[in-house]
N, C-alpha and C positions, 0 to 999 in steps of 0.2 A: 190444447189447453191454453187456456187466458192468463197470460202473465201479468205480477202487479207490479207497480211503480219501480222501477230500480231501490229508489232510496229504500224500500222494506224488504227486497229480496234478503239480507242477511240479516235481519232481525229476529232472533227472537224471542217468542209471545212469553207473555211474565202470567206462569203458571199458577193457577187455582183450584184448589179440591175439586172432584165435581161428584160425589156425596158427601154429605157430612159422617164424620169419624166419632166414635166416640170414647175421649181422651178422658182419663181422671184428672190430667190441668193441661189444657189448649194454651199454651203460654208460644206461639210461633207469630201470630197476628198483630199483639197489642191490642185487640179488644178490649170492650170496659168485662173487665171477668164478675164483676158486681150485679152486673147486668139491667134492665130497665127499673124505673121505680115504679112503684104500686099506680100513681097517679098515670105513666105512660101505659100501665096495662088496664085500668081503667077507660082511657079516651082510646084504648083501641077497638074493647069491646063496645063503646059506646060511639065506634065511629058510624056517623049517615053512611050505609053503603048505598045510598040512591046516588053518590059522589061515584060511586066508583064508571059509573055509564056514562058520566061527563067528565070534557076534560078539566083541568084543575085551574082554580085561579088561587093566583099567589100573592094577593094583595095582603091579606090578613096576616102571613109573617111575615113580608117585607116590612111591611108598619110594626110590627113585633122589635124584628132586628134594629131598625130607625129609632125607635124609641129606647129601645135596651142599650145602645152602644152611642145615639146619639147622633146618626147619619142620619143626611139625607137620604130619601129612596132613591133618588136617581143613582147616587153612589152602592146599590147594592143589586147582586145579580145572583140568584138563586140556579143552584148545581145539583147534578146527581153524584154528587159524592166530591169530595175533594179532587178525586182522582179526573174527572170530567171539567173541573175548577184550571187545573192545570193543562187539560190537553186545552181548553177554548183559546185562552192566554195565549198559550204556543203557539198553535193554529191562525192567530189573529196578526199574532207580530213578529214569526219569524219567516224569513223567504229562505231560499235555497241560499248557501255561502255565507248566510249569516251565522253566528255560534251563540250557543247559549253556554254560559259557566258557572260553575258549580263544585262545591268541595267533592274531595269522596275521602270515604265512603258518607252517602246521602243516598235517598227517597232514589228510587231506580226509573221510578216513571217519567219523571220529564225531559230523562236524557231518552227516553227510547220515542217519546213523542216528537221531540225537536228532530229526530233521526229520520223519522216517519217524513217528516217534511222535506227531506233533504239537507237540513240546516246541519252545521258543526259541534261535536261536542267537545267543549274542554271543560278540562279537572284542574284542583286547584288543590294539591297536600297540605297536611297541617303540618307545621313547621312543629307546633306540641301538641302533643296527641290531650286529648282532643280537645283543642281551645281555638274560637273564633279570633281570626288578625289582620285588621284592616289592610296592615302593608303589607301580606300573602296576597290578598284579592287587588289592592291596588297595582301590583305589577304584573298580577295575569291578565286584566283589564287592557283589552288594545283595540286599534278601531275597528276592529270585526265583532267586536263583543258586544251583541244588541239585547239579550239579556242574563241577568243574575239569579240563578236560584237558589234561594237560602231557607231552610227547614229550622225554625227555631220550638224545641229544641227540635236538635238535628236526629233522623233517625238514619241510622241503630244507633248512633254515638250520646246522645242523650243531653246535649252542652246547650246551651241557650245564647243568643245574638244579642247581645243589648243595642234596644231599639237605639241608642245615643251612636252606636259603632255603624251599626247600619245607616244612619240620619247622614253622617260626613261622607259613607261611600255614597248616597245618592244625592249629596249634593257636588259633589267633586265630579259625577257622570250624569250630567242630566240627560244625557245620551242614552244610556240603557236602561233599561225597564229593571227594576227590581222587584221580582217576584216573595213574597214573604210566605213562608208556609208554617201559618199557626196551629197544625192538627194538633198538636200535643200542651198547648202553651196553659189550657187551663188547669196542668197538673204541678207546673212550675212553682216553686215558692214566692220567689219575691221578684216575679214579673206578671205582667197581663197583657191579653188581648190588647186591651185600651192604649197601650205603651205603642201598639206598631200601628194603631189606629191611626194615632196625631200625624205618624209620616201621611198619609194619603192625605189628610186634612193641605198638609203645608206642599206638597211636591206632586207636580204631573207625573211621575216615574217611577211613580210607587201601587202594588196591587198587594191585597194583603187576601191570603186565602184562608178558609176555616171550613171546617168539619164538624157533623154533631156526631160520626162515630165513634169516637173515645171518650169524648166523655160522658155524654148520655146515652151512650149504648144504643145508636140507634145504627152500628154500620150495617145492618139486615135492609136498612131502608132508603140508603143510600141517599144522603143531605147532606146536602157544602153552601158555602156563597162563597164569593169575592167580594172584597172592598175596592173600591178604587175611586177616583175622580169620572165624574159622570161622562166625561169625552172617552176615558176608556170604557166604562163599562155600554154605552154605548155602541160600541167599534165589536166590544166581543159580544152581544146581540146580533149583530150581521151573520156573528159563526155559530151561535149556541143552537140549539134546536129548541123547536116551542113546543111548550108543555115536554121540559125534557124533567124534572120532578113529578112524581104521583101524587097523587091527592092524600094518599096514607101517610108519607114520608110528610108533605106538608102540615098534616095535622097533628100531629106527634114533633115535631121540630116547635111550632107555636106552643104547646102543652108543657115540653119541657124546659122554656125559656123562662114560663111561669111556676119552675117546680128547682132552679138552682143550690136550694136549700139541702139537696139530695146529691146533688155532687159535693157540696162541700164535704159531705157527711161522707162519701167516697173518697176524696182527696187526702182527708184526714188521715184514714185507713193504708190509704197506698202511699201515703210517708212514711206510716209506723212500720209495713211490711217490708218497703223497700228498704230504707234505713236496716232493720235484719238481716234482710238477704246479704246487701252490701257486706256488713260486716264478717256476715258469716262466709261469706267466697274468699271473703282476704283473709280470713283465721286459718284458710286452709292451705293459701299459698296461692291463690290463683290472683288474678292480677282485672278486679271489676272497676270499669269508670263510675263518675259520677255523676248521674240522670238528675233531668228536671222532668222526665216524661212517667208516663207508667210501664218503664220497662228500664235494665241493665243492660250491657253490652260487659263482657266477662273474657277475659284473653285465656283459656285452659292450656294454652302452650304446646306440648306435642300431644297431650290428654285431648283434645277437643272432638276428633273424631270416637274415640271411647267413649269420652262423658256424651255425648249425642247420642251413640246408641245405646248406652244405658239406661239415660231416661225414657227412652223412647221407649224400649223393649221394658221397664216400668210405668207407662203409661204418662207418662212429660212429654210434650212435642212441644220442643222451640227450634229460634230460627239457625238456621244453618248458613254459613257463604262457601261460595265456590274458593279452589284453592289458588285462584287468581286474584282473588280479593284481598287487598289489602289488610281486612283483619279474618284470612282466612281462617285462623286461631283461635278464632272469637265466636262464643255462641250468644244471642240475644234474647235474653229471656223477659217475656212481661213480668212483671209483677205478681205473685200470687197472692192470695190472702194469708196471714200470716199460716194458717197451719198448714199451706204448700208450702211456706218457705221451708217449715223445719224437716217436712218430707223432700222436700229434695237437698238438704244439707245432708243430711242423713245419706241419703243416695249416694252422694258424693265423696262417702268415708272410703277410705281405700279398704279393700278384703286381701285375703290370699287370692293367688291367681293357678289358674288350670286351663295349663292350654293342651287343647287337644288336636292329636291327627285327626284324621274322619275316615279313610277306609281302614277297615277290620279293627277300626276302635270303636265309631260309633255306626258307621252302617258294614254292614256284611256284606261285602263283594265278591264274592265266590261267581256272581252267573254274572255281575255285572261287567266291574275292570277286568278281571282275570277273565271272562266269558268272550270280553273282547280283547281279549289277545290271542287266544285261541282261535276265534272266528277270522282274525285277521290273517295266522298265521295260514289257516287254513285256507284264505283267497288265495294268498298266494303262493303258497305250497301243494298245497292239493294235496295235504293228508293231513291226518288230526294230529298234535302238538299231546305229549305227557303232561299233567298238570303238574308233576310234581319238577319238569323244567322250569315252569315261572319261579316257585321258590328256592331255587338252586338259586338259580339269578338274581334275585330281590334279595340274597343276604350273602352276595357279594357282596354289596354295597357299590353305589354310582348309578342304580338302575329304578331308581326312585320313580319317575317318569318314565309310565307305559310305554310313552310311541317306543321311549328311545329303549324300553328294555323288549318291547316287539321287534325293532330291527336288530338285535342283538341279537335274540335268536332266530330270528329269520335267517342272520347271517353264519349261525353256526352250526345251520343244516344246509350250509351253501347259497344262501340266495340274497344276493347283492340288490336290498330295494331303497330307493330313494325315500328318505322320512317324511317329504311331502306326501307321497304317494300313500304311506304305511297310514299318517294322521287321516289324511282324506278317504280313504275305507275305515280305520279304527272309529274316527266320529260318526261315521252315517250309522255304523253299529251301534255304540254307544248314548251318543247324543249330539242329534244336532237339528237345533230349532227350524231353521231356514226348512227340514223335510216336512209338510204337513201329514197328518195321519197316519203317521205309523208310529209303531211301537218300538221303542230303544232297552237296550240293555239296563238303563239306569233303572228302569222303573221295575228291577228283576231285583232291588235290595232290598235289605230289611232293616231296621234298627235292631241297633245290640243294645244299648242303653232305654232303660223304658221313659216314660216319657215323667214319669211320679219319681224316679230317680234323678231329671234334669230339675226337676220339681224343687228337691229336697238341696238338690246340691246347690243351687240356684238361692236358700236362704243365706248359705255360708261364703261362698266364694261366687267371682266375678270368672266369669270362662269366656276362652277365645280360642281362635282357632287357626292353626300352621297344616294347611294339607297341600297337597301336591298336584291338587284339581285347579282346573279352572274357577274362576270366581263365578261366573254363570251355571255350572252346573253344581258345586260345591251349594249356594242360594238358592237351586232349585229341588233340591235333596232335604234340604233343610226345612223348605215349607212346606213341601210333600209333607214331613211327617209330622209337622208345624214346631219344629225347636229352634226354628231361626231368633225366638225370643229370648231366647238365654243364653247368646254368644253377645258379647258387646266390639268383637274386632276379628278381625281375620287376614291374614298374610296367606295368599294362592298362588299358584303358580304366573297368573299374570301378573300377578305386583313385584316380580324378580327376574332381572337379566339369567338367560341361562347358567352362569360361569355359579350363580348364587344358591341355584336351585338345591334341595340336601342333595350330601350330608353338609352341605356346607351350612355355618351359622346364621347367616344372615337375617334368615325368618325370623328366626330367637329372637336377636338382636334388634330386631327391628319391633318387635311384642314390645319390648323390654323398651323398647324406647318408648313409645304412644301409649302405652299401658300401664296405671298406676298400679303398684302392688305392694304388700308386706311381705311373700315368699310367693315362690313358683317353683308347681309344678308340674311336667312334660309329657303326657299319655303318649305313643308313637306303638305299633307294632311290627317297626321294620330296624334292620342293622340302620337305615339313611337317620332315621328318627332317632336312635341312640346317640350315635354320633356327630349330630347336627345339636340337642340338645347339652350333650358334655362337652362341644367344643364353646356353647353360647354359657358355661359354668352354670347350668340352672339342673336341679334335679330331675331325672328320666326315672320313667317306670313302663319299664319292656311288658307290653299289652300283648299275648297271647292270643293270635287274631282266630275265629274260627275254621278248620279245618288242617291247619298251619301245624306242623311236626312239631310237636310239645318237648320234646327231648331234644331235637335240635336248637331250636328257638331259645330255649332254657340257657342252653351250653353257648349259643351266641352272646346273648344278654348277661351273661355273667362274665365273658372275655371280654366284653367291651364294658365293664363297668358301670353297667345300670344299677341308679340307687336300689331301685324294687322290682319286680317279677312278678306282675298281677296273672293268673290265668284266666280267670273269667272277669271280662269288663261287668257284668252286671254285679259285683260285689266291689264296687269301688266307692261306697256309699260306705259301707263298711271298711273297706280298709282306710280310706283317709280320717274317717274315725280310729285307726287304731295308735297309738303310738310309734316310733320311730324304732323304740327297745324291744314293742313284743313283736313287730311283725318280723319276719324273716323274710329274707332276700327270694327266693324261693315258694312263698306263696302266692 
């Protein structure tokens, strides 16, 4: 195998759908969500496709661009996208050892393209969240720093660079190239394009990039230029690829220069929406900055992973960061139009909360877990195991987790087996992806819950889940029988050190942290589940799992204090309909 460059060996690739989804509001991108105007759909249908056989010439917007903003042509260089705007730049002017710097959080791409080249990245924090400051970037500026990347406004943060702060850093370094990235500047209030124009006008060190995908809606077609002074835009011609815009993108980029009057009328809109949103995120406690772009950046605080997949699982996709990111807290939402806003304000009310176990609450494991600890015990016993052993064991309590309640009784019919050994037969039974084509015990469960019940319960409360599975087979159960839409969190056995695992609280405690709620309460059908929930003080209701000694169970669940005593999970629709006074402990 052909290995690439070193410099990209540990890069990597900055992921993209690769079918289109289809979301009740796509708000993850920044897209113009307005979408094109009648006049671009116009000149699409009425584009010459005899164009499409030849390659393109790009005289007629460059003369466009020249006239509308006031440059010369030589000073402009037509892109496939903003994105291709910034690699040529990079590619042009950074050698290996050289660094490019840049705030963060900012645009991801030009740190992985300067990377790409071998070149250095450095970061530069914001001293106040989120406000540009010359003397931050003045002292991270040293002589390896050949150029500056600055997103005005900046995404995901949303703040704007006043071209006057940017003019002194780049006359104080005429040394490094200040790259300007105006994707979002035409949704600003009270700056413009034109503002970071005058720097190229006055200074060789200045490159100003632009986009027509946010605002005219045209990122399907993928249109950028660069501004610069003609010696640079010169230099990144050596690197650009010819005819690297299409002739449709061309024609539509020209059409919407002459139709502005259609973003105003968008712009308008995305004040009045945003301005809402704003508002309404901080009525609720959460902690939203303040955009000049067509999107929010929003801190949900230990909520963030909840509210993510609430919306989602309601049909919202926005953006999410890694938990190494700086505002890992932070979700970034475009803009909706106003009747998105108030749907996902709404979204975002807290309910009561319902967290549920998952075996013998909502799937039936009779042939699955308990199939595989039988089958286990039976490799390595060489005789078949009493079923009604597993439940002796399991309401012990401590035995929450299979492996460890299969080597228990492995051990107390004598047989001393190591719990690697026990997992590593327990999963090939059970589940374990790495085996192709064969058939696992998982796929022997059923749902106890129907799915018109997740339906119903899904209008009133917000549900999560504390089970004692792995989080890859816990998510593959779940889609199997597609209810993975109506949990918004989940605490698994992997997300807890052993010492944590029930009955100890931890799980709880940890729900109860990430998870906003008005009350909660606890489904569980084991003694670990009772007493993991009333040591985390949140209400239990001792679930009656199928096949499971009813008179036993009963007489557990009442010595350990469980609020309720549901017997059959399929009438839990009804009973958390019922009041607190008429049920009884014992239904």
């Amino acid at each position: 195998m052909i290995k690439p460059k070193k410099s990209i060996e540990n890069l990597s690739p900055y992921e993209t759908d690769f079918y289109k989804k289809q979301w009740r509001l796509k708000l993850d991108s920044n897209e113009n969500i307005y979408g094109v105007s009648n006049v671009i759909i116009s000149a699409i249908k009425n584009f010459d496709f005899e164009d499409v056989s030849l390659y393109p010439c790009y005289g007629k917007l460059i003369d466009k661009i020249s006239l509308r903003y006031k440059l010369n042509k030589e000073q402009i260089l037509l892109t496939n996208g903003c994105d291709e705007a910034l690699n040529i730049i990079i590619s042009t002017y950074l050698d290996k050892e050289d660094e490019i710097l840049s705030y963060t959080p900012t645009f991801s791409m030009p740190a992985l393209y300067a990377s790409a080249q071998g070149a250095k990245v450095k970061t530069v924090e914001y001293k106040e969240k989120f406000k540009f400051d010359i003397e931050t970037v003045e002292n991270a500026i040293d002589e390896n720093t050949k150029i500056f990347y600055i997103a005005t406004p900046n995404n995901p943060t949303g703040e704007v660079a006043r071209a006057s702060s940017i003019e002194l850093l780049i006359q104080k370094f005429p040394n490094v190239l200040f790259i300007i990235d105006c994707t979002y500047i035409n949704y600003s209030e009270n700056t413009t394009f034109e503002d970071y124009l005058d720097l190229i006008q006055k200074f060789n060190n200045a490159a100003v990039v632009k986009s027509f995908s946010k605002d005219f809606a045209l990122a399907g077609l993928r249109l950028g230029f660069v501004c610069a002074k003609p010696e640079i835009i010169n230099n990144l011609k050596k690197i650009a690829s010819p005819y690297n815009v299409n002739a449709l993108a061309v024609h539509c980029g020209y059409i919407a220069l002459n139709d502005e009057k259609y973003f105003e009328e968008i712009k308008a809109l995305n004040m009045s929406a945003r301005e809402l949103l704003y508002k309404g995120l901080e009525e609720k406690g959460f902690r939203p900055y303040k955009s000049e772009g067509n999107f929010i950046l929003c801190d949900f605080f230990d909520y963030s992973d909840f509210y993510y997949e609430k919306l989602k699982n309601n049909g919202v996709i926005v953006r999410k960061f890694t938990k190494s990111s700086p505002i890992s807290t932070c979700l970034r939402l475009t803009v909706p139009k106003i009747g998105g806003v108030k749907y996902i304000l709404e979204l975002l009310n807290k309910k009561d909360l319902l967290i549920f176990d998952l075996d013998g609450v909502v799937f039936d494991v009779r042939e699955s877990y308990n199939g595989a600890i039988l089958e286990t015990f039976k490799h390595f016993a060489n005789f078949e195991l009493d079923p009604v052993e597993i439940t002796q064991v399991k309401n012990l309590g401590g035995y929450n987790c299979d492996w460890d309640a299969t080597k228990y009784l492995l051990e107390r019919h004598g047989f001393e087996i190591e719990l690697d050994d026990v997992i590593n037969v327990f999963q090939d039974l059970f589940y374990n992806p790495k085996l192709q084509n064969k058939e696992f015990l998982i796929d022997k469960e059923k749902l106890l819950i129907s799915k018109e019940k997740f339906e119903e319960l899904n209008q009133k409360y917000d549900m999560v889940i504390f089970s004692g599975r792995l989080k890859e087979e816990a998510q593959y159960s779940l889609e199997k029988f597609g209810i993975d839409k109506y949990f918004c969190y989940s605490i698994t056995a992997d997300d807890l050190i052993k010492e944590h695992l029930k009955p100890h609280p931890r799980g709880v405690l940890e729900i109860l942290k990430h998870c906003p709620y008005k009350s909660v309460k606890y489904l569980g059908d084991s003694v670990d589940d009772v007493i993991s929930g009333n040591n985390a003080n949140v209400e239990t209701i001792g679930v009656i799992s199928p096949g499971a000694n009813e008179s036993a169970m009963v007489n557990n669940f009442r010595h350990l204090s469980a609020n309720y005593i549901l017997k059959d999970i399929n009438n839990i629709v009804e009973f958390l309909n019922e009041t607190e006074e008429n049920y009884e402990k014992t239904n």
